[in-house]
C-alpha positions, 0 to 999 in steps of 0.5 A, spaced: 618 654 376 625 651 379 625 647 386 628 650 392 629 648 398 632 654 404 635 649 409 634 655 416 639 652 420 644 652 413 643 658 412 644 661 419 649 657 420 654 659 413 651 666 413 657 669 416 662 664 416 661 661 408 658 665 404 661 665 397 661 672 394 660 669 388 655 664 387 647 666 388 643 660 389 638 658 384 632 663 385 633 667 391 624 667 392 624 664 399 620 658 401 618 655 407 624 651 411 624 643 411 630 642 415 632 635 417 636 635 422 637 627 424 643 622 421 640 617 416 642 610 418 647 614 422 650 617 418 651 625 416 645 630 414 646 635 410 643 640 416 649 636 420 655 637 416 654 645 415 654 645 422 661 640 423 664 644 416 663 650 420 666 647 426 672 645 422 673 651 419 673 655 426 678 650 430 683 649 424 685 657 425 685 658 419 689 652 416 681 649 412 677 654 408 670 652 407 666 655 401 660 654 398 662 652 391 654 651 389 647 648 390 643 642 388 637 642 385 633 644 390 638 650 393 642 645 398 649 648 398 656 644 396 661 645 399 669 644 397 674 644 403 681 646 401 687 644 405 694 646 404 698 651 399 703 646 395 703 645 388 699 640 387 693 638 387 688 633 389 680 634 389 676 628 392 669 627 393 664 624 396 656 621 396 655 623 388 650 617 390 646 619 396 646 612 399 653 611 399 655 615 405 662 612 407 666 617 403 663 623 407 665 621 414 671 618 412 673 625 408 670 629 415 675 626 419 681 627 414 680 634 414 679 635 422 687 632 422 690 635 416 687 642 419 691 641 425 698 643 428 701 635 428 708 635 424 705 630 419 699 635 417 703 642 416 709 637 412 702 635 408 700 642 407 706 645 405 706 640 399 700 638 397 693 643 396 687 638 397 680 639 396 674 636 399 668 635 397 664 632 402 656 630 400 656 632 392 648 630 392 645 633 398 638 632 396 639 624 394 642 624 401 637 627 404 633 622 401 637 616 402 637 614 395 642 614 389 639 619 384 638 626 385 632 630 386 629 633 378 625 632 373 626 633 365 622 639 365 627 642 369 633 641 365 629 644 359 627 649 363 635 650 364 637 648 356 631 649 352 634 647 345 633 639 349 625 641 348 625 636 344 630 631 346 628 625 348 630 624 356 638 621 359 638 615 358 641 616 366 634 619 368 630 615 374 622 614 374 622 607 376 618 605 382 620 600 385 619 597 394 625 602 395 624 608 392 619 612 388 622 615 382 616 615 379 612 622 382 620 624 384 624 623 379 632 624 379 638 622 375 644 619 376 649 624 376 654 619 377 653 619 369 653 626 366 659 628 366 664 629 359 671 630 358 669 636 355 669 641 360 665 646 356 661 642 353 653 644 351 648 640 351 646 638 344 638 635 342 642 631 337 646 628 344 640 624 347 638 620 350 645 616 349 647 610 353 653 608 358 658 608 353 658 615 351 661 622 355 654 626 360 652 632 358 653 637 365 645 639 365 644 637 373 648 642 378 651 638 382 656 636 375 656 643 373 658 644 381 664 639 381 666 640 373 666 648 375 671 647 382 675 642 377 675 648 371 678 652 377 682 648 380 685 647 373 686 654 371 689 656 377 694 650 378 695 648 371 692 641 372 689 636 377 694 632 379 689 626 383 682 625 383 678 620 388 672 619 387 669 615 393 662 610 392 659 604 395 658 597 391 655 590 393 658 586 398 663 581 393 668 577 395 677 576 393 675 572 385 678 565 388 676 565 395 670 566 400 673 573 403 669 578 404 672 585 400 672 591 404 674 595 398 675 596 391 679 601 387 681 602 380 684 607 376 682 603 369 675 607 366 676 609 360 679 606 354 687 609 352 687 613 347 693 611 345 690 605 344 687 603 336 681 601 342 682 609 344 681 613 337 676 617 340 679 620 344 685 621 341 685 628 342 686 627 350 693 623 348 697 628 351 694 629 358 691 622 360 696 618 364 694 611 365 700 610 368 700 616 374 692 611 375 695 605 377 701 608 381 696 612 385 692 605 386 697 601 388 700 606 394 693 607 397 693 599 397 699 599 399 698 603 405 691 598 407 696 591 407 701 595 411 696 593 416 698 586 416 692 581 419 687 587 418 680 586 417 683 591 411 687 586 408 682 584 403 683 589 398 680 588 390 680 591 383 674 594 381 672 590 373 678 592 368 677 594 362 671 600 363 670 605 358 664 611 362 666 617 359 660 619 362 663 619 369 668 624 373 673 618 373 674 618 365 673 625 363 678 627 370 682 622 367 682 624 360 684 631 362 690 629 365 688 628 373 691 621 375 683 617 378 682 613 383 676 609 384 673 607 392 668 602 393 667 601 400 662 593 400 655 594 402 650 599 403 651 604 409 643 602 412 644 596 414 650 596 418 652 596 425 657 602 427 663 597 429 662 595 421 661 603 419 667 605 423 671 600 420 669 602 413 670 609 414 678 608 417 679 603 411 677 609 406 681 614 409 687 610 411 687 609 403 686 616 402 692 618 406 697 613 402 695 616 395 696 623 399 702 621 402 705 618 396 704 625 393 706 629 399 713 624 399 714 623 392 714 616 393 708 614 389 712 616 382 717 612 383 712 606 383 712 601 378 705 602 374 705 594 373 704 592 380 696 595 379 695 588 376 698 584 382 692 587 387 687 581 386 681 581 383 674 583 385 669 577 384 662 578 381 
């Protein structure tokens, strides 16, 4: 039987304002309500960001539409937030890893300033469409960790010709002082995306390892390749995708700085490249250049601050090949990728530390969406990618 959880307020909140036509939750048999109404560490909860969507939503007029684009494992909604009406598109994510919480606040207070009557956010509007969504793994969220909340019993109940698969290798049952995967197992979703958006999960594709694309058999990668799929067919392409996370704290390679903030755009092999003959059929879309360009102008647009405490901004480790992420199969299918990874946990931090963090990623954010709206970040040479310092690991 699949998990479901029905979130009251949600429900009661969205009925009127958000609900999709379209999409039905996992089952629709009732259950009793398990609401959580409290910010972990000070950040968002799913029941809290309904209510500030919902709230968005009304204040802008019209200017954000929020949908519930589909559910996570246990019936939580996710949503997409759209802004503009310009012809290109640029998706952005946030918290596919519950723990990493940053990239939701920050896209929170993007949304409420692109929805306003500001000079600056009607030019943006009229160029540009974007795309939020904001707390893609709302059942880790709510439960302060990375993976999300599913056992393998369920993906086969979802795809039983994997009945006699062995597990993903991104399939969590570890026990350790922080979590209990082991009696509430969960998968990294992060890892289950491929480049093939039509891609069925296949025995023969299991467990496999890091380097190879994922196999779409949780919700919440189904959901986003779903609004990806969409977006695709009704613009043509997705011109940028951001994805934003958290790492460990690191410092500039050389230096006793502290990094604020990692970006990359380098995730997959080149499949122009001898190295990238297997992904030879993506040569005509993927666009390594467009990456590094868009890199640059969100570093550009944190510099610009001078003595900052966000001048320390890195390169995430080069010469990736995780296919199995959004970054690499977005990248392969044509959308210029942008790696956002804010240093340190959010659970520890104080609220100076957690609003510097959040500014840092939405000041990057409107250099990417600036340089598009503008033009600018095409004229960019793509080799000043390789000036940004490196991260020391």
């Amino acid at each position: 039987m699949k998990k479901k959880v029905s979130l009251l307020c949600s429900t009661l909140l969205l009925s009127s304002v958000f609900a999709s036509p379209t999409m039905a939750a996992p089952n629709d048999k009732p259950v009793q309500a398990q609401s959580q109404e409290y910010a972990i560490s000070g950040f968002i909860s799913h029941a809290e960001l309904s209510k500030k969507l919902q709230q968005i939503d009304r204040n802008s007029q019209g200017q954000v539409n929020v949908e519930v684009a589909g559910y996570s494992n246990l019936g939580r909604e996710i949503y997409t937030a759209t802004v503009g009406s310009g012809d290109k598109v640029i998706l952005v994510q946030s918290e596919i890893h519950g723990n990493e919480k940053t990239g939701t606040a920050a896209l929170l207070n993007l949304l409420q300033q692109l929805g306003s009557n500001s000079p600056e956010a009607k030019k943006i509007r009229s160029d540009v469409t974007i795309v939020a969504m904001p707390m893609i793994n709302p059942d880790a969220t709510e439960l302060n960790r990375r993976g999300n909340d599913m056992s393998w019993s369920e993906v086969v109940e979802d795809f039983p010709q994997l009945a006699s698969a062995s597990p993903s290798w991104n399939y969590y049952t570890y026990t350790n002082q922080y979590w209990d995967y082991a009696s509430n197992p969960g998968f990294d979703v992060n890892r289950d995306f491929n480049p093939d958006l039509n891609y069925v999960p296949q025995p023969e594709d299991f467990p496999s390892n890091s380097s190879n694309p994922g196999w779409y058999i949780t919700p919440e990668a189904q959901t986003v390749r779903d609004v990806y799929k969409g977006l695709m067919s009704e613009f043509g392409k997705v011109d940028v995708f951001v994805d934003l996370h958290h790492q460990g704290e690191y410092f500039v390679e050389g230096t006793d700085d502290k990094v604020t903030l990692s970006i990359s755009g380098d995730f997959v092999q080149d499949p122009t490249s001898e190295e990238g003959e297997k992904y030879r059929e993506y040569a005509d879309t993927y666009d390594g250049d467009f990456s590094k360009q868009l890199n640059v102008a969100a570093y550009n647009a944190l510099q610009e601050r001078g003595n900052s405490p966000f001048d320390h901004i890195t390169l995430y480790p080069q010469d990736l090949d995780l296919p199995g992420t959004a970054l690499g199969s977005f990248a392969l299918n044509g959308s210029g990728a942008v790696l956002f990874e804010v240093t340190g946990q959010t659970q520890s931090y104080g609220q100076k530390e957690k609003g510097r963090l959040i500014k840092a990623v939405e000041i990057g954010l409107y250099g990417i969406i600036d340089g598009v709206t503008s033009g600018d970040v095409y004229e960019i040479d793509p080799n000043a990618y390789n000036d940004i310092p490196l991260t020391e690991r």
